[in-house]
C-alpha positions in Angstrom: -59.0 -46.9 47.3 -61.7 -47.5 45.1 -64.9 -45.0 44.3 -67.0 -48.0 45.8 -64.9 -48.1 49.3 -64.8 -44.7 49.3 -68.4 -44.1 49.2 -68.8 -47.8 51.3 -66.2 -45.2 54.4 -68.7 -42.3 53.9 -71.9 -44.1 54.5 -69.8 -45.8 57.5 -69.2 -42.3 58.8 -72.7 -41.6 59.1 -73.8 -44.6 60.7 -71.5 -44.2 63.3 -71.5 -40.5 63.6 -75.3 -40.9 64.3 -74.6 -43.1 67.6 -72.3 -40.1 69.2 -73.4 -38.8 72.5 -72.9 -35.2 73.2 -69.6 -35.8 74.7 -68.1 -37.5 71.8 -69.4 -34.6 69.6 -68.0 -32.1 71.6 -64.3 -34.0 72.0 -63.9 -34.3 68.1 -65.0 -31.0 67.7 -62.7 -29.5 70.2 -59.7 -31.8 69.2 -56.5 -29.4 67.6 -54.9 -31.2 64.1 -51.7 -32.1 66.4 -53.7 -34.5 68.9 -53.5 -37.3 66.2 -50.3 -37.9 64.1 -50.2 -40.0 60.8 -46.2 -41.6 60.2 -46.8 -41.7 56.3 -46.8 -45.3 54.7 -46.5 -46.8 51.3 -48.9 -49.8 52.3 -51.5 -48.6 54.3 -52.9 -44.7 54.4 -55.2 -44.1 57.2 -55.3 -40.5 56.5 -56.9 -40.9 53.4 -60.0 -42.5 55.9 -59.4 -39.4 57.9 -59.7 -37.3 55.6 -63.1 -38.6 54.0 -65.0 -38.3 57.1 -63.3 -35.3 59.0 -61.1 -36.9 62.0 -58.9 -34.0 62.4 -55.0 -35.2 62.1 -52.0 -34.0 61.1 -49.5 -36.5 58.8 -45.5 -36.2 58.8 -42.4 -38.2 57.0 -41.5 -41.3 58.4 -37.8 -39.9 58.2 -38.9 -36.9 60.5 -40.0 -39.2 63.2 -36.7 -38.9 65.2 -36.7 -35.1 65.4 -40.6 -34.8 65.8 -41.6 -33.3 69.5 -43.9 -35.3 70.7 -46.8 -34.7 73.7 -47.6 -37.8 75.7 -51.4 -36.4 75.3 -51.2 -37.5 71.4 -52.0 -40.3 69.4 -49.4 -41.4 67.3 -50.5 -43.8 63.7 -47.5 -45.5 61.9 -48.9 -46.7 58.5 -47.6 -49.7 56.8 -44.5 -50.6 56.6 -43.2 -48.3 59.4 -39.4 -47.9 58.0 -38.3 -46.0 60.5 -34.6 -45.0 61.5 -32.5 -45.9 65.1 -33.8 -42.1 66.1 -37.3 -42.9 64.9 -37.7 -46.2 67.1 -36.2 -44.6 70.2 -38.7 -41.4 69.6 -41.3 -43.9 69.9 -40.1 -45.9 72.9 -40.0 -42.5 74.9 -43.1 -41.4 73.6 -44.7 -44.7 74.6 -43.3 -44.6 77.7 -43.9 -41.0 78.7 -47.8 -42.0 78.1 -48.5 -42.0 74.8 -50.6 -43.9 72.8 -49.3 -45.8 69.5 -51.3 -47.0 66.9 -49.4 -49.6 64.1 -49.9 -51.6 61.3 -49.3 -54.6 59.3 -45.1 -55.0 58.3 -45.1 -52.0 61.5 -45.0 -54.9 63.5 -41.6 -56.5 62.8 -40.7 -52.8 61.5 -41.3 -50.8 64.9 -43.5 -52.7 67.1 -40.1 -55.5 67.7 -37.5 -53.3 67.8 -39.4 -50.3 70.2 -40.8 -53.0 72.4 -39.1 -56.6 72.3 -40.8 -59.2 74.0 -44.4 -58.6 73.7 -45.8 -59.8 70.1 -43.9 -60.5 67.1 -43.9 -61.9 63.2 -44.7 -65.2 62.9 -43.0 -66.0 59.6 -45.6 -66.7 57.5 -47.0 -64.5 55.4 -50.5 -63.9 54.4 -52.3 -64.3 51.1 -54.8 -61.7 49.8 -57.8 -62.8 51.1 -60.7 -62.2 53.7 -61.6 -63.6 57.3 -64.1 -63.2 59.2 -63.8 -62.2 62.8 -64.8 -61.9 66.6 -64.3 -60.2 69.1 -62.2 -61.1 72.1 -61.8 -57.9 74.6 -66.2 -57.6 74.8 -66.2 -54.8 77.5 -63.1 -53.2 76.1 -63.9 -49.3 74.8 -61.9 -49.8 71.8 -65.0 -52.2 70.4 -67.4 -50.2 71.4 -70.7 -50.5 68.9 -68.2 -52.6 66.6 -70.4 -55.3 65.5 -74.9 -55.9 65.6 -76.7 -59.2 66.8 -76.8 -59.9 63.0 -73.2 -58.6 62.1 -71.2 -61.3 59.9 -67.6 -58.8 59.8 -65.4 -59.5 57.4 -61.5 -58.8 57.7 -59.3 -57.9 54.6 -55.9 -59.4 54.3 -53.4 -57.7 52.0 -51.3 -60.0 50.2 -47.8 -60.7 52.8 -50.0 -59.2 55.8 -48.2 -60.4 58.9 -49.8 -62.8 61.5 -49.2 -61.6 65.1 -47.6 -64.1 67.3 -48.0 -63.2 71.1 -44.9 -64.0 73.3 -46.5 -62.7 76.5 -49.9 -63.5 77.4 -50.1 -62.1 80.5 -49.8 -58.7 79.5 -50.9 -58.6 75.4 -54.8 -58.2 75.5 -56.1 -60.2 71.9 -59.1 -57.5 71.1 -59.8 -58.8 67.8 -59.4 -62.4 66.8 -59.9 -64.7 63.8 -60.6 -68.4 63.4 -60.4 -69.1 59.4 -56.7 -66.6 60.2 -55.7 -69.1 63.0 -56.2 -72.0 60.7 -55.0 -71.0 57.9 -51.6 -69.3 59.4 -51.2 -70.3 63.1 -52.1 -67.0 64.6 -55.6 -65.9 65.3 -55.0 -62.5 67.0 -56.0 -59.5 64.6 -55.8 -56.6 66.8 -53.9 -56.8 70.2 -53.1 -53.9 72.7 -50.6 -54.0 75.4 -49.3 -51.2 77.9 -45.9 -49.9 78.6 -44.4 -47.3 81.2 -47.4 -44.8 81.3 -48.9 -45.4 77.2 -50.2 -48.1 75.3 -50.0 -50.0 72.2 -52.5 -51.4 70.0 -51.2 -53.0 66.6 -53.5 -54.7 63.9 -52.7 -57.3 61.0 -53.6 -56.1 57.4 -55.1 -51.7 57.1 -57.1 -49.7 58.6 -57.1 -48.4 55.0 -59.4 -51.2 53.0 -59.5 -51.3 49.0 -61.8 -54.0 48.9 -64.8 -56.0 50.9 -66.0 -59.6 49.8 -69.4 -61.1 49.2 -69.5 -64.4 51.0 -73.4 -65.0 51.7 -77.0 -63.4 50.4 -76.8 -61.2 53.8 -73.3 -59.7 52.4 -74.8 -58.9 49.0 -78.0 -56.9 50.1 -78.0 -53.2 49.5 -76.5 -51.4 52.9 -80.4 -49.9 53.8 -80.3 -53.9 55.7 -77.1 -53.1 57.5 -78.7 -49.3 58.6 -81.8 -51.1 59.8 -79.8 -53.7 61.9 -78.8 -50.9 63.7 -81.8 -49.1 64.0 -80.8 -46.2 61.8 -82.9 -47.0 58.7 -83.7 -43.5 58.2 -79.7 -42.9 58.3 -79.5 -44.5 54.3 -82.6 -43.6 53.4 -81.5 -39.7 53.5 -77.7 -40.7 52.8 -76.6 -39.3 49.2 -77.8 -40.5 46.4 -74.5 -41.8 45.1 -74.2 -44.2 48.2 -77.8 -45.9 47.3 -75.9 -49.0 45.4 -73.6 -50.4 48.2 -73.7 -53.6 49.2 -74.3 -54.5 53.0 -70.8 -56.4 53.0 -68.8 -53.0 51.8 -70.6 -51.0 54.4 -70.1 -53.1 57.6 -66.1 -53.9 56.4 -66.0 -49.9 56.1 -67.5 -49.6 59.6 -65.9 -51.7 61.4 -62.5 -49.9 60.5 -64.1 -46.3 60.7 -65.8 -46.8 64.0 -62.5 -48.6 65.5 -60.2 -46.2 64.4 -62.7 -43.7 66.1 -63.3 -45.8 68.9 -60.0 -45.6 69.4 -59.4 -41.5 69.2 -62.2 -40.3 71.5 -60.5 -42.8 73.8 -57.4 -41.7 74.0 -59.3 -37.9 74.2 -61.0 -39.5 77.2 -58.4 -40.5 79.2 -56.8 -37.0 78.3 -59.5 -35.4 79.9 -59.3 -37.7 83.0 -56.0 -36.9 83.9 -56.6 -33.2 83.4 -59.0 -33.5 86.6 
């Protein structure tokens, strides 16, 4: 990841930390390491994002999947490519199944997502070039979006080169969160993140990383300083006391950033939530 994407994730981190009710605070605070587990990846490295702005995780070996005892209460995040072995796949089918909640990415689809659960989504052959989209959302309502995009927000997606499209092969059950136009027209698929549920768990897969190297500038609005994107959101007074090192980024790095950051924590304190539900 670059200095500039690195800083572009930390000034994320504050716009969307600022937004946290109470409850939220007091879920991430109280969350053990072991709630969140990182498969380790050669493509994509969400832990590296965890790890800039605090989400507490814990990361193990893609070959240690298969012999890994895991809690149905857990969030489970296979990184790019998601090699992993017969023992691996069936792990995750049972943990899935038992009520877990599994997060994947990119080549994870044809890697794990296929072969743990046939018959839901799947590769559509044609790979991607490195490039950006824009997007929109789909699933509105859905908690997983919360506070994703402003009025004003233009987001941009980042494609890595050979990113698979996601083709769904049952629409009555695949919920497209996330979809893309200029990615429909340019590979046949517009879905860029989908979620679907089996036994008691879920499963939410994404095209391209959580883990971005790079934002584009596309329009004068993308090339303002990020003090425009704070104020869009009504937290001017969030840059205007962030670090000075995070002064010179560009509105379009900061709102790529966020949209990943505040996704990926969208996604935690939900799976904390419904935790806590079936506690009573």
């Amino acid at each position: 990841m670059t200095a500039s994407m690195m800083n572009a994730y930390k000034a994320a981190s504050l716009l969307a930390d600022r937004d946290l009710s109470p409850e939220d605070r007091r879920i991430l605070q109280d969350m053990d390491a072991h709630d969140v587990v990182v498969v380790q990846g050669q493509y994509d490295r969400v832990e590296q994002v965890f790890q800039l702005v605090g989400l507490k995780h814990v990361v193990i070996h893609p070959a240690t999947v298969g012999e890994y005892t895991f809690r149905p209460e857990q969030m489970v995040i296979v990184n790019c490519p998601g090699n992993l072995d017969r023992a691996g796949i069936t792990a995750i089918r049972t943990f899935v199944e038992g009520g877990g909640s599994l997060i994947t990415t990119d080549w994870a689809l044809k890697n794990v997502v296929e072969q743990a659960f046939p018959g839901f989504i799947a590769y559509n052959g044609k790979p991607t070039a490195d490039e950006v989209v824009r997007i929109e959302l789909r699933g509105a309502d859905d908690p997983f979006l919360a506070g994703l995009f402003t009025e004003k927000s233009d987001p941009l997606w980042w494609l890595e080169g050979s990113s698979y499209p996601i083709r769904i092969l049952d629409a009555e059950r695949v919920r497209v969160l996330i979809t893309s136009k200029e990615l429909g027209e340019r590979y046949g698929e517009a879905p860029v993140a989908v979620s679907f549920d089996v036994g008691q768990g879920d499963v939410l897969h994404m095209i391209s990383h959580y883990y971005l190297q790079r934002a584009e500038t596309r329009t004068a609005r993308h090339a303002a300083k990020w003090n425009t994107f704070a104020a869009e959101m009504g937290a001017a007074e969030v840059a205007a006391e962030a670090p000075p090192e995070l002064a010179e980024l560009s509105l379009g790095e900061v709102e790529a950033a966020y949209s990943s950051y505040r996704f990926t924590q969208n996604l935690v304190l939900e799976k904390q939530r419904r935790n806590r539900e079936r506690k009573g």
